[in-house]
N, CA, C and O atoms as CSV, one atom per row, in Angstrom:
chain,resi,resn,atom,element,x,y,z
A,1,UNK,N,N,-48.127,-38.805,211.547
A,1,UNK,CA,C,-47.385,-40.007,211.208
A,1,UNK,C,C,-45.954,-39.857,211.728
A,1,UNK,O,O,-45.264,-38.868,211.482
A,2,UNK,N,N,-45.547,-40.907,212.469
A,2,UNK,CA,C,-43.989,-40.655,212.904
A,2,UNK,C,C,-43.203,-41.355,211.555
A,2,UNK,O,O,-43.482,-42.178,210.684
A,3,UNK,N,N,-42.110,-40.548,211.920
A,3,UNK,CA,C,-41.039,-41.075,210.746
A,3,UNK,C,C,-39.736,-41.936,212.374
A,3,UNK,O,O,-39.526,-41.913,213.587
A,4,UNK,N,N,-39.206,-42.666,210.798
A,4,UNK,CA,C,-37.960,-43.175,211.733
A,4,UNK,C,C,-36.877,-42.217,211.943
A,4,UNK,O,O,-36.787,-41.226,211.220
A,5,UNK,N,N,-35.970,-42.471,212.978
A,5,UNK,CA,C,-34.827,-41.344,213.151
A,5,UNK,C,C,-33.774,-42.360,212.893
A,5,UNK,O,O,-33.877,-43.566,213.117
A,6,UNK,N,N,-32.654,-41.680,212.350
A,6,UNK,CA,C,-31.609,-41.784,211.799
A,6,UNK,C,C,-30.404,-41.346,213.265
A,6,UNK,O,O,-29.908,-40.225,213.377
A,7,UNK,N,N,-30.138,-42.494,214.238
A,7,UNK,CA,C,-29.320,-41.841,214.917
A,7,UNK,C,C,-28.300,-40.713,214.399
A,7,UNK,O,O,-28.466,-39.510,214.601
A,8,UNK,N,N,-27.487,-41.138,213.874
A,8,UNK,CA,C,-27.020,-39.894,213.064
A,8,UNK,C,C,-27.020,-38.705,213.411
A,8,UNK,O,O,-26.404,-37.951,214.165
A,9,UNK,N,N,-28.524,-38.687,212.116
A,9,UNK,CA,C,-29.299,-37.886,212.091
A,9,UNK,C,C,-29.555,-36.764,213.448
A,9,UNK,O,O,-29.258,-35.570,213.417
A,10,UNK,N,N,-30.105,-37.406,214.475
A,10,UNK,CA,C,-30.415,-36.905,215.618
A,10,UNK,C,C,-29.025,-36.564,216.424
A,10,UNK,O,O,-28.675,-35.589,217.089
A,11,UNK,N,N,-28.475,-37.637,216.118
A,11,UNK,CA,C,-26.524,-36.740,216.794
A,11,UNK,C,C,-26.677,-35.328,216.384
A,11,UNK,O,O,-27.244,-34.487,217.083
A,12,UNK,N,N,-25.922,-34.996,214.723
A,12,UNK,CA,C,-25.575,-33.794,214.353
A,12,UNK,C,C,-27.142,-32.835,214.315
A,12,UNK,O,O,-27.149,-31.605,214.374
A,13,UNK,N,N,-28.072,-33.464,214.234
A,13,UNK,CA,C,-29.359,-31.846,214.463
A,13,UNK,C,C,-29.263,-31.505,215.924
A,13,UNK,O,O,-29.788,-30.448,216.274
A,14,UNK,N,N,-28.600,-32.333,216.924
A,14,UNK,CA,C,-28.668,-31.915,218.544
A,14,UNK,C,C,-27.354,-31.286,218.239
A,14,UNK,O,O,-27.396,-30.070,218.423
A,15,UNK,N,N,-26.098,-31.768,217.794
A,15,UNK,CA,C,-25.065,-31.401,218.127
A,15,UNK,C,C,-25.218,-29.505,217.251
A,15,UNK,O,O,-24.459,-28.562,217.474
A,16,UNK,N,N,-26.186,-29.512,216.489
A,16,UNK,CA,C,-26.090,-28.244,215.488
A,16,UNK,C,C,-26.859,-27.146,216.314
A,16,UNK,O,O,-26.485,-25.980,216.440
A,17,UNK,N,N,-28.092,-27.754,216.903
A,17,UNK,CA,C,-28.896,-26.848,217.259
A,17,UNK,C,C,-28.831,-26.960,218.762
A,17,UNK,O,O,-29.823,-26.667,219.429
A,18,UNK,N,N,-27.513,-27.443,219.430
A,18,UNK,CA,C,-27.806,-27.157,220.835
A,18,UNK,C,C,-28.096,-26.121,222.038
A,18,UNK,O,O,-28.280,-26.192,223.253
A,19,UNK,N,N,-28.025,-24.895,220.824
A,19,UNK,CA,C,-28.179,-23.695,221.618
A,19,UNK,C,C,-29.758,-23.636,221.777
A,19,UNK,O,O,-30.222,-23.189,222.825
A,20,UNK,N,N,-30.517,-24.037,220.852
A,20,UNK,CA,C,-31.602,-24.103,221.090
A,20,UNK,C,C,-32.318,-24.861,222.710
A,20,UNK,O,O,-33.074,-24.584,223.641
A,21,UNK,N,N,-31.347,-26.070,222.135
A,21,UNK,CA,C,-31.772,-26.519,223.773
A,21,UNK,C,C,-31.593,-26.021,224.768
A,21,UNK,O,O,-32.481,-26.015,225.621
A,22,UNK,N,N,-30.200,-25.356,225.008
A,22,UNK,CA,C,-29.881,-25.101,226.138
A,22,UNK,C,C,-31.058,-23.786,226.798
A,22,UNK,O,O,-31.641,-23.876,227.878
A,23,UNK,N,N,-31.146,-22.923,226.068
A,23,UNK,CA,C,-32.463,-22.393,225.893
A,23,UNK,C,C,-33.976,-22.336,226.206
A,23,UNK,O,O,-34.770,-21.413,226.384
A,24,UNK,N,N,-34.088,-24.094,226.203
A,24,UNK,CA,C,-35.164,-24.221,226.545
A,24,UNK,C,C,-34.995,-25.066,227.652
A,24,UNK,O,O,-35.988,-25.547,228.198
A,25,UNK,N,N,-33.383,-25.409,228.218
A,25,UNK,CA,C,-33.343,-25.836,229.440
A,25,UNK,C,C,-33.479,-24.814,230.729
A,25,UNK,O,O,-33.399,-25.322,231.848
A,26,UNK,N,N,-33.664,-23.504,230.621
A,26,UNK,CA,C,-33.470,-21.837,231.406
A,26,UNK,C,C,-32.305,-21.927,231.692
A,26,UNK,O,O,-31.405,-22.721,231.417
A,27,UNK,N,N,-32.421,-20.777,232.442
A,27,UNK,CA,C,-30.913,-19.746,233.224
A,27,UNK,C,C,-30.387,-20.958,234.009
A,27,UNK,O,O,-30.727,-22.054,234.455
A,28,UNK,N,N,-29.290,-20.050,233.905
A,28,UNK,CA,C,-28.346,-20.414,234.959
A,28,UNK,C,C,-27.322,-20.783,234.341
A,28,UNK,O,O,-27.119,-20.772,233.127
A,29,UNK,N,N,-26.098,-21.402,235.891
A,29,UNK,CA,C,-25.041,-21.265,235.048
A,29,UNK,C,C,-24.619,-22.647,234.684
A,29,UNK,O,O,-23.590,-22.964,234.087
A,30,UNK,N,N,-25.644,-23.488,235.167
A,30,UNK,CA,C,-25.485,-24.961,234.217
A,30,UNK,C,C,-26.803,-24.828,234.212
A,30,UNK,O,O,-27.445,-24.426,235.183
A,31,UNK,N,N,-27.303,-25.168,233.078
A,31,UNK,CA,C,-28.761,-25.508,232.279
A,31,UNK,C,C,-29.047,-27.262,232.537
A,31,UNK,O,O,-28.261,-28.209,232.547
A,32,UNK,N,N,-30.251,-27.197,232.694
A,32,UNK,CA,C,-30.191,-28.964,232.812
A,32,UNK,C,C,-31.492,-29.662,231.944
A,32,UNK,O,O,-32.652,-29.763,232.346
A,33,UNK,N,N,-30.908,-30.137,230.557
A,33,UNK,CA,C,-31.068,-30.570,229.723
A,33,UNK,C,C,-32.088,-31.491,229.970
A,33,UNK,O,O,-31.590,-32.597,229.760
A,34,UNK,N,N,-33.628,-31.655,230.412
A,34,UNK,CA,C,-33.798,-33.229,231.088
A,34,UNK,C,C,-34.692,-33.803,229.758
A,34,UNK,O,O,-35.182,-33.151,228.835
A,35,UNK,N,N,-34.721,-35.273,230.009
A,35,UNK,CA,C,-35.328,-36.293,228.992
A,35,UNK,C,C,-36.552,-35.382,228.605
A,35,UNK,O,O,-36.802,-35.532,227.409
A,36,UNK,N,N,-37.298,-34.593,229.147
A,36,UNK,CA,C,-38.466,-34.293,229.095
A,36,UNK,C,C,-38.879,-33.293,227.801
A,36,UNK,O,O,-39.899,-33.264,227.113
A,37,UNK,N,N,-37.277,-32.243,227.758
A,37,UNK,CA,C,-36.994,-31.259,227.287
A,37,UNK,C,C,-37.101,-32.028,225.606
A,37,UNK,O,O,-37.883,-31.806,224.681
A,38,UNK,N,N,-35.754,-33.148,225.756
A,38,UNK,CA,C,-35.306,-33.657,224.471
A,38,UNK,C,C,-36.507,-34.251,223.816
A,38,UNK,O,O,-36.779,-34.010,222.639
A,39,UNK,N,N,-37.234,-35.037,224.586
A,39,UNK,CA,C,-38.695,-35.155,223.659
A,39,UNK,C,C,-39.937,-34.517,223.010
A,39,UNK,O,O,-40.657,-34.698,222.028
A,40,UNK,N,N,-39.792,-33.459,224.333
A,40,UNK,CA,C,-40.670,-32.384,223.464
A,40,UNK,C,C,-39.802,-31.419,222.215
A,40,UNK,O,O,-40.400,-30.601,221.516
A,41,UNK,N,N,-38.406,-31.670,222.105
A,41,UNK,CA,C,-37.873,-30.916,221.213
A,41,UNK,C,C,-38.475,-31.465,219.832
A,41,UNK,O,O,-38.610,-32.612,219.408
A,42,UNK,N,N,-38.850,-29.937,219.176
A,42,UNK,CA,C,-39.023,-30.763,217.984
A,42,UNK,C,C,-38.176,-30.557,216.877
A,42,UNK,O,O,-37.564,-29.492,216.796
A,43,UNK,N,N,-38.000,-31.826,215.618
A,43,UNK,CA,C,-36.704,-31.965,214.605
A,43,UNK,C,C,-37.830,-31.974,213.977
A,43,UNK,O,O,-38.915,-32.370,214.404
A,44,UNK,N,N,-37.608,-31.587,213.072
A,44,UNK,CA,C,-37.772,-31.978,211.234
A,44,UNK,C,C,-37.357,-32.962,210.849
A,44,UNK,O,O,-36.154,-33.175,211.007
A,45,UNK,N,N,-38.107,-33.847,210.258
A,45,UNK,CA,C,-37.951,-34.916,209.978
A,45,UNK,C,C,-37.754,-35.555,208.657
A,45,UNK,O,O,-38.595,-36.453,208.627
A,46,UNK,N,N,-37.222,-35.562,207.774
A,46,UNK,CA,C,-37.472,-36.038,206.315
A,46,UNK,C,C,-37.668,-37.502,206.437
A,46,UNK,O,O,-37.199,-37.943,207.486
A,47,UNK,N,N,-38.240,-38.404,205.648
A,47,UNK,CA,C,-37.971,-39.697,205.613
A,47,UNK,C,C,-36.378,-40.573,205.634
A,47,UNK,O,O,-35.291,-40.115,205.279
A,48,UNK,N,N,-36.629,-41.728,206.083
A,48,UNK,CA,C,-35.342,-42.398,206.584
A,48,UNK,C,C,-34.239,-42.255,205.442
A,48,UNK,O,O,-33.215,-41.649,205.758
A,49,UNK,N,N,-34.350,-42.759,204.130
A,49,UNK,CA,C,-34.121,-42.029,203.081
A,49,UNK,C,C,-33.453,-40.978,203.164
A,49,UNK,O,O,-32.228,-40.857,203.194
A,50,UNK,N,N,-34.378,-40.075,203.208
A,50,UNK,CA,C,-33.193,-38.447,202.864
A,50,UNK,C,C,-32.498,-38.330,203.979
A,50,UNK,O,O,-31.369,-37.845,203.904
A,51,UNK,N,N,-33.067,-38.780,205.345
A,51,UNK,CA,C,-31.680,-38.468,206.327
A,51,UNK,C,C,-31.002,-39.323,205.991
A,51,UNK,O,O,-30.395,-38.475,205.337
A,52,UNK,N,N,-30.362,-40.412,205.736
A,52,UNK,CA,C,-29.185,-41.403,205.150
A,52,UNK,C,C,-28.375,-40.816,204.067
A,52,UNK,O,O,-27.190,-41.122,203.934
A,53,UNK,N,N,-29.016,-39.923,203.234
A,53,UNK,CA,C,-28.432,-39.062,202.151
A,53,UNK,C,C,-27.965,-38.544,202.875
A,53,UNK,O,O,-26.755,-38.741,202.984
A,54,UNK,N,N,-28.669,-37.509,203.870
A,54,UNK,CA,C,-27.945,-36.060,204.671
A,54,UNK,C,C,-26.635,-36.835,205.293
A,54,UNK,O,O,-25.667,-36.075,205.333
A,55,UNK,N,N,-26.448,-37.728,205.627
A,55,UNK,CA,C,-25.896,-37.940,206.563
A,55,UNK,C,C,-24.187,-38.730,205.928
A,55,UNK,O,O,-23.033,-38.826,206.346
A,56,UNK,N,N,-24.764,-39.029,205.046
A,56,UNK,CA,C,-23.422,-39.526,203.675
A,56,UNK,C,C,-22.739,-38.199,203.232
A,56,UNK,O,O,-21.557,-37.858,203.179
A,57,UNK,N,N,-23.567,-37.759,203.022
A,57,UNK,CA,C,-23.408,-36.465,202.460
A,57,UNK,C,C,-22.145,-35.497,203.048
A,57,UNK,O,O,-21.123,-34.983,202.594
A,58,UNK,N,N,-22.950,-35.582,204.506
A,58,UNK,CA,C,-21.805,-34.578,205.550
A,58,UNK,C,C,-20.763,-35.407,206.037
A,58,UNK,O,O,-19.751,-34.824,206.426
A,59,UNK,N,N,-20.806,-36.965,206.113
A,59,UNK,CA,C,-19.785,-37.643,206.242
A,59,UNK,C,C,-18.285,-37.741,204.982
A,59,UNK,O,O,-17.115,-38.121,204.999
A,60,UNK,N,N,-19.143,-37.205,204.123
A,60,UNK,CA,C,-18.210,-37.447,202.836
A,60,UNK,C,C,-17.300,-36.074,202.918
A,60,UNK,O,O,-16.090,-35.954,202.728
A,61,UNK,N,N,-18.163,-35.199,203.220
A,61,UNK,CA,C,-17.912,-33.588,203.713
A,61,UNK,C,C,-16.700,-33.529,204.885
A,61,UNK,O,O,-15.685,-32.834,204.943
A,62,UNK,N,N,-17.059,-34.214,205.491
A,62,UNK,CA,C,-16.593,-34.156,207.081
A,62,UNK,C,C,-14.645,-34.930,206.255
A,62,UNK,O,O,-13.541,-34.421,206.455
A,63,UNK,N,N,-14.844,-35.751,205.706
A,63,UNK,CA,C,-13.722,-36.519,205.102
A,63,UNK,C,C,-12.764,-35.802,204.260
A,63,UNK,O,O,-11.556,-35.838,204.493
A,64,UNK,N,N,-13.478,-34.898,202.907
A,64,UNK,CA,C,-12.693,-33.699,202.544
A,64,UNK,C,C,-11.921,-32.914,203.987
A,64,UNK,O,O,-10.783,-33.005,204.448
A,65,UNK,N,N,-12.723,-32.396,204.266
A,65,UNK,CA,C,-12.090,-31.660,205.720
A,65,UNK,C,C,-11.021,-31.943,206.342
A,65,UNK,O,O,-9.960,-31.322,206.403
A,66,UNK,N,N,-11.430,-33.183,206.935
A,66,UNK,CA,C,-10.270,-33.900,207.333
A,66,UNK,C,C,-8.773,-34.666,206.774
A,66,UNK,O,O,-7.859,-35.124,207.460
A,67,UNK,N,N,-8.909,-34.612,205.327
A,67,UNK,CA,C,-7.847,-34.832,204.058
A,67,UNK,C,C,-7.182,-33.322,204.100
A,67,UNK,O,O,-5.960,-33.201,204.186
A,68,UNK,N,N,-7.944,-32.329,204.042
A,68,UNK,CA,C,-7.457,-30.689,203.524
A,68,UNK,C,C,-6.665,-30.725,204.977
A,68,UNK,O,O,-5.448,-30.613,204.827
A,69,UNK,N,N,-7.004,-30.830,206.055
A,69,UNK,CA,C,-6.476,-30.728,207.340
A,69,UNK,C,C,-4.818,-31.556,207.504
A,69,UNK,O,O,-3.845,-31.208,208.173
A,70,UNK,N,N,-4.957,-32.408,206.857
A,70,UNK,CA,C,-3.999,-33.266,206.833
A,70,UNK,C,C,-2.641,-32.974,205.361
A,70,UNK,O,O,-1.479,-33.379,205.316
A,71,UNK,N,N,-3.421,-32.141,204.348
A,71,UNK,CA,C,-2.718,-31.382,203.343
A,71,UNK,C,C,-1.720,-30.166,203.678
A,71,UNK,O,O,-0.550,-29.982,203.341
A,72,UNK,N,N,-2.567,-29.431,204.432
A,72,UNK,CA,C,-2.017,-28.152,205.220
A,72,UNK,C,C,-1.072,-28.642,206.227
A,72,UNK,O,O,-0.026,-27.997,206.308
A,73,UNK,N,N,-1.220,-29.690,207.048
A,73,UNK,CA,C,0.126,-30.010,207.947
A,73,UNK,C,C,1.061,-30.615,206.653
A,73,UNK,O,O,2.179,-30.107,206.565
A,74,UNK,N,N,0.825,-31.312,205.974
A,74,UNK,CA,C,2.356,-31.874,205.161
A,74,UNK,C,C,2.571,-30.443,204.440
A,74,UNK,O,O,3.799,-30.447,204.355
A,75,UNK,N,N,2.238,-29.476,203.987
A,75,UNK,CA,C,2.564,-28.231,203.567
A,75,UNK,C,C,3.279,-27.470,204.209
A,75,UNK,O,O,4.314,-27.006,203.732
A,76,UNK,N,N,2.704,-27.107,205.840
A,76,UNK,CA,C,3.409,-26.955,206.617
A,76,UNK,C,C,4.744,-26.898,206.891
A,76,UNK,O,O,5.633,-26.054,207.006
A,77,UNK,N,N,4.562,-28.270,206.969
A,77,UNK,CA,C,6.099,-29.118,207.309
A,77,UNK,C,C,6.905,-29.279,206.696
A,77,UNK,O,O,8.007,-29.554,207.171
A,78,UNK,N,N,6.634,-29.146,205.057
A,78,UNK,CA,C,7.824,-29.113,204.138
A,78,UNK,C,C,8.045,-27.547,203.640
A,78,UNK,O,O,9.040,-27.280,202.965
A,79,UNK,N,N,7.098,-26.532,203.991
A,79,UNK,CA,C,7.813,-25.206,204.013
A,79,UNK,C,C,8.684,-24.817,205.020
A,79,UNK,O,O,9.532,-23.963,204.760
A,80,UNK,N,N,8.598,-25.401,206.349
A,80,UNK,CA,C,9.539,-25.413,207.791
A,80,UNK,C,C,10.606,-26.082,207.229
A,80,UNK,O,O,11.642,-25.556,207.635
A,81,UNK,N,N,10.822,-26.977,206.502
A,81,UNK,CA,C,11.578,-27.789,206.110
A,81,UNK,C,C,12.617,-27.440,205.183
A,81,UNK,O,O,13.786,-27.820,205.255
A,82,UNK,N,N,12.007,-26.526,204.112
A,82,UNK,CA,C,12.521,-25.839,203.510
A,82,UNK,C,C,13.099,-24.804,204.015
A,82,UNK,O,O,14.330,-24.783,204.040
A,83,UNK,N,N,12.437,-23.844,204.468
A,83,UNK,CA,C,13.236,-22.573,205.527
A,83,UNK,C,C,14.480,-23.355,205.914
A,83,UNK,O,O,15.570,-23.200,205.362
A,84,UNK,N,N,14.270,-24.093,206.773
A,84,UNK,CA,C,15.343,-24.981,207.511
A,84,UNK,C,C,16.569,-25.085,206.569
A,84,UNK,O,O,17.603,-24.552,206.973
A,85,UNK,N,N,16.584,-25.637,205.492
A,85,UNK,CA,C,17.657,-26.248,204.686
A,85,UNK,C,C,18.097,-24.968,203.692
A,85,UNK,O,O,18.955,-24.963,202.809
A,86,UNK,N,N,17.328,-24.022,204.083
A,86,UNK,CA,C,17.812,-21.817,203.381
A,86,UNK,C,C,18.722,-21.801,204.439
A,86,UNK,O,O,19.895,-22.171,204.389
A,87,UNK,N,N,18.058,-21.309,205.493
A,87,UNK,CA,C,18.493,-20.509,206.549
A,87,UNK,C,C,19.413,-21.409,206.887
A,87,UNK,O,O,20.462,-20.795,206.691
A,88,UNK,N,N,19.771,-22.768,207.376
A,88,UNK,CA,C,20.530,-23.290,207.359
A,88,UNK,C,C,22.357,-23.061,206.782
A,88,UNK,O,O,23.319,-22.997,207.546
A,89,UNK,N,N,22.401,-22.986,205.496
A,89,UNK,CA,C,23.020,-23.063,204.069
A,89,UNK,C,C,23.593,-21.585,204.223
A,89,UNK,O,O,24.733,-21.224,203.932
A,90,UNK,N,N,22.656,-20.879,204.695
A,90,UNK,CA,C,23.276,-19.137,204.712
A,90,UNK,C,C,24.510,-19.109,205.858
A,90,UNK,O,O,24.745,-19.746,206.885
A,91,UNK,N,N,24.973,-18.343,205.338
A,91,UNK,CA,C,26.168,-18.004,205.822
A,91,UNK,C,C,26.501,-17.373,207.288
A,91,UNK,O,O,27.729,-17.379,207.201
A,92,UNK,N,N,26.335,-17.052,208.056
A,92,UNK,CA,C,26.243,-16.918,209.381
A,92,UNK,C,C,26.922,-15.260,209.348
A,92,UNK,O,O,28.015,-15.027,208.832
A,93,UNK,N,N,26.261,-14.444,209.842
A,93,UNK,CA,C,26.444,-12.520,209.837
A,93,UNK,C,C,26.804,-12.045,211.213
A,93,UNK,O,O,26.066,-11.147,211.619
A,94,UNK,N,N,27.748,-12.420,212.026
A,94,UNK,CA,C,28.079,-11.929,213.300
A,94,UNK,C,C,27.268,-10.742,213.649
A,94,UNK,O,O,27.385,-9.823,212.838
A,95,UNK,N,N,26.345,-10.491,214.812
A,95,UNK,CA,C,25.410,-8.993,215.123
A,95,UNK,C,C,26.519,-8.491,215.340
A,95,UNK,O,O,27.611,-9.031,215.519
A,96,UNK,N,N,26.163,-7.229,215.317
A,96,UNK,CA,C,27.397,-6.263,215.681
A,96,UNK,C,C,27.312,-5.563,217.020
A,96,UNK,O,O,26.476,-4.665,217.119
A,97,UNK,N,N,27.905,-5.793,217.837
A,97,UNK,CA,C,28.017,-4.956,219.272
A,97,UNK,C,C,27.779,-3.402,219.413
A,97,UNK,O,O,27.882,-2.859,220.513
């Protein structure tokens, strides 16, 4: 029985398991991926259903990530910021010759 695919779905299981493909594209120093390869590849399939879950799921995932990513630069920038307005404020120590 075929199930439906979840573009998605089929994005991130190619984008996850592309070593596999490349693999089964042989040697060399460009591999060549052909239509022939990608159809006989085989996915696991859950129903349309659970891939729509999977796929919320890692999108919601993917969104934390990208918030924490965006936490760490304003953190960043207001510890640079801070240094800045120390080191600044300090008093200036002539090196000594």
């Amino acid at each position: 029985m075929a199930h439906s695919v979840s573009p998605e779905i089929l994005y991130l299981f190619l984008k996850t398991d592309k070593l596999a493909l490349i693999r089964l594209a042989g040697g060399g120093a460009q591999p060549n991926i052909s239509q022939k390869i990608v159809r006989e590849f085989q996915i696991p399939l859950p129903p349309l259903a659970t891939q729509q879950a999977i796929v919320a799921e890692i999108e919601a995932e993917q969104a934390l990530v990208a918030a924490n990513r965006e936490l760490i630069t304003r953190f960043e920038q207001k510890i640079q910021a801070t240094l800045a307005r120390i080191w600044g404020e300090a008093e200036l120590v002539p090196a000594e010759a």
